[in-house]
C-alpha positions as CSV (number, residue, x, y, z in Angstrom):
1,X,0.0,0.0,0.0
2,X,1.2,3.6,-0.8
3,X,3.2,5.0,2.4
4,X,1.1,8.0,3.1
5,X,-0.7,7.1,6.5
6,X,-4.7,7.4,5.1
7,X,-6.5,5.0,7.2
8,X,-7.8,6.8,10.1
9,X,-11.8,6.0,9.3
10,X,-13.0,3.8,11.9
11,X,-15.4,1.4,12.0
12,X,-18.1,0.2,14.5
13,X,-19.4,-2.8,12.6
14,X,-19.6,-4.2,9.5
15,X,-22.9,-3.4,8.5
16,X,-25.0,-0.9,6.6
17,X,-25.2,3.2,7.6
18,X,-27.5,5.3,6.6
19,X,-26.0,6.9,3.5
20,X,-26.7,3.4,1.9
21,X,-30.7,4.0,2.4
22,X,-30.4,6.5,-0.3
23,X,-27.4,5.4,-2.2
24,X,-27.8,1.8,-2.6
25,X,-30.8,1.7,-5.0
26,X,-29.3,4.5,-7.5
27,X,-26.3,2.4,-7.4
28,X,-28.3,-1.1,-8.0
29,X,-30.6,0.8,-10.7
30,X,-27.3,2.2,-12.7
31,X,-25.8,-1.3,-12.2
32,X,-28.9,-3.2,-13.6
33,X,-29.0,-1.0,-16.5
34,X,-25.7,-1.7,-17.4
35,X,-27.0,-5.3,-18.3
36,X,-24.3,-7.4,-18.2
37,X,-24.1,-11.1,-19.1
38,X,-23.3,-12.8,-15.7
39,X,-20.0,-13.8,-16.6
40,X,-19.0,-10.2,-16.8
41,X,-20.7,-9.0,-13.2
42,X,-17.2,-7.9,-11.8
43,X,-17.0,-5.1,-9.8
44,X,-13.7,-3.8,-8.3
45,X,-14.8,-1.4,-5.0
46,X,-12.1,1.4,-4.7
47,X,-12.6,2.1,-0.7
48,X,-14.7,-1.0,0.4
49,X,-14.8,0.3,3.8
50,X,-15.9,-2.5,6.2
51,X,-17.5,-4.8,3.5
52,X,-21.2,-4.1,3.8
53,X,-21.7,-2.5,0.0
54,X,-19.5,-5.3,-1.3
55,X,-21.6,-7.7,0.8
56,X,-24.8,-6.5,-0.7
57,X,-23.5,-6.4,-4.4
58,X,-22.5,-9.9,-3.8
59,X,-25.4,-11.1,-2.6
60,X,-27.5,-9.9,-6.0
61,X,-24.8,-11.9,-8.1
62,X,-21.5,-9.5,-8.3
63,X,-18.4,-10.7,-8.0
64,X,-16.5,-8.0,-6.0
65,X,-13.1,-7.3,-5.2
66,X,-12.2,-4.0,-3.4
67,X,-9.6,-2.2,-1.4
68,X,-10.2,0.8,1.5
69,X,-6.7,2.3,3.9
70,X,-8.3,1.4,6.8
71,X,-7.2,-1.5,8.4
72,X,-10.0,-1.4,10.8
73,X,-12.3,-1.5,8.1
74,X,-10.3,-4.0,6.2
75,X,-10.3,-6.3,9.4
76,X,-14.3,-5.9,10.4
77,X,-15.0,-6.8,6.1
78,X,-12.9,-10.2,5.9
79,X,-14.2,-10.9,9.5
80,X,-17.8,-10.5,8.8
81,X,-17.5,-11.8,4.6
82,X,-14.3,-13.6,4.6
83,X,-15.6,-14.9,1.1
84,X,-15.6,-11.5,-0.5
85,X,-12.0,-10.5,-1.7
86,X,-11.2,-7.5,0.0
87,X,-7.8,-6.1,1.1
88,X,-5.9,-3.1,2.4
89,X,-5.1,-0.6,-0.5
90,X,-5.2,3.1,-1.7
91,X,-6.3,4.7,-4.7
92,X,-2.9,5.6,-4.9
93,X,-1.3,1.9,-5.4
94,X,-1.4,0.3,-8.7
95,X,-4.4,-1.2,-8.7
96,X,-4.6,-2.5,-12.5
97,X,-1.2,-4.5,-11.4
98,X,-2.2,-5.9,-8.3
99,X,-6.0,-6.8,-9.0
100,X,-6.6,-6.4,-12.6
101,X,-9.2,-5.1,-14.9
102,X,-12.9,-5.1,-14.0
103,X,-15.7,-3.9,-15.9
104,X,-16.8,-1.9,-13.3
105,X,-15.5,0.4,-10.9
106,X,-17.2,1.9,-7.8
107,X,-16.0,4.2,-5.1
108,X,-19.0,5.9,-2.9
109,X,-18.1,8.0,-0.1
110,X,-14.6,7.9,-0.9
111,X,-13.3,11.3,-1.8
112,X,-14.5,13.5,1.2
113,X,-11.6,11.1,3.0
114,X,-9.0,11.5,0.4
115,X,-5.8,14.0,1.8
116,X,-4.3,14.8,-2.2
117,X,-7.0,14.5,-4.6
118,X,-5.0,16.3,-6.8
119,X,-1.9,14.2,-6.7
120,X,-4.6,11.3,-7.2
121,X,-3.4,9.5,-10.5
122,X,-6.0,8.9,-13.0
123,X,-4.9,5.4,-14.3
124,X,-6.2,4.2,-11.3
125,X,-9.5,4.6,-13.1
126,X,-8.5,3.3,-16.7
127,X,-9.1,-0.3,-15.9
């Protein structure tokens, strides 16, 4: 993971908050129109947090991989859905390398916590 210390959000649980009330359905509604053959439902989460949107896109048939700084998060995500492939990471590691490319990318609530969205390199979005 990139050496500048970002991983300060903590975590309570691994479930659900209350942004996802209103976020979770637009997200679900762009993803369904999107309409993709099943063997192409991959989805890489760029700041997973602790698990619960990559839980729920799991559970309606995505195959997720995602990465979030904080290794509280990290640690409450593969405790509560150690099936789900999620792992400590920044938007500022190369992602493409480590992970591969995916068909879709999400990040939701992710740059309000970034420190240099500037210095942010853009490949990490060319997947």
């Amino acid at each position: 993971m990139h050496t500048t210390e970002i991983s300060g959000y903590r975590y309570a649980d691994a479930g659900l908050n209350h942004s996802h009330d209103y976020l979770l359905p637009t997200v679900l509604h762009l993803l369904d129109g999107l309409a993709l053959p099943s063997d192409q439902r991959r989805l890489f989460e760029l700041g997973c947090g602790n698990g619960s949107v990559a839980h729920e896109l799991t559970r309606r048939g995505w195959e997720v991989t995602g990465v979030d700084p904080s290794a509280e998060g990290i640690v409450a995500a593969n405790t509560a859905y150690p099936e789900i492939k999620l792992y400590p990471g920044s938007a500022y590691d190369d992602l493409a390398t480590s992970y591969g490319r995916f068909p879709v990318v999400l990040s939701l609530e992710v740059v309000e916590h970034v420190y240099f969205p500037v210095s942010m390199p853009p490949p990490c979005f060319r997947w």
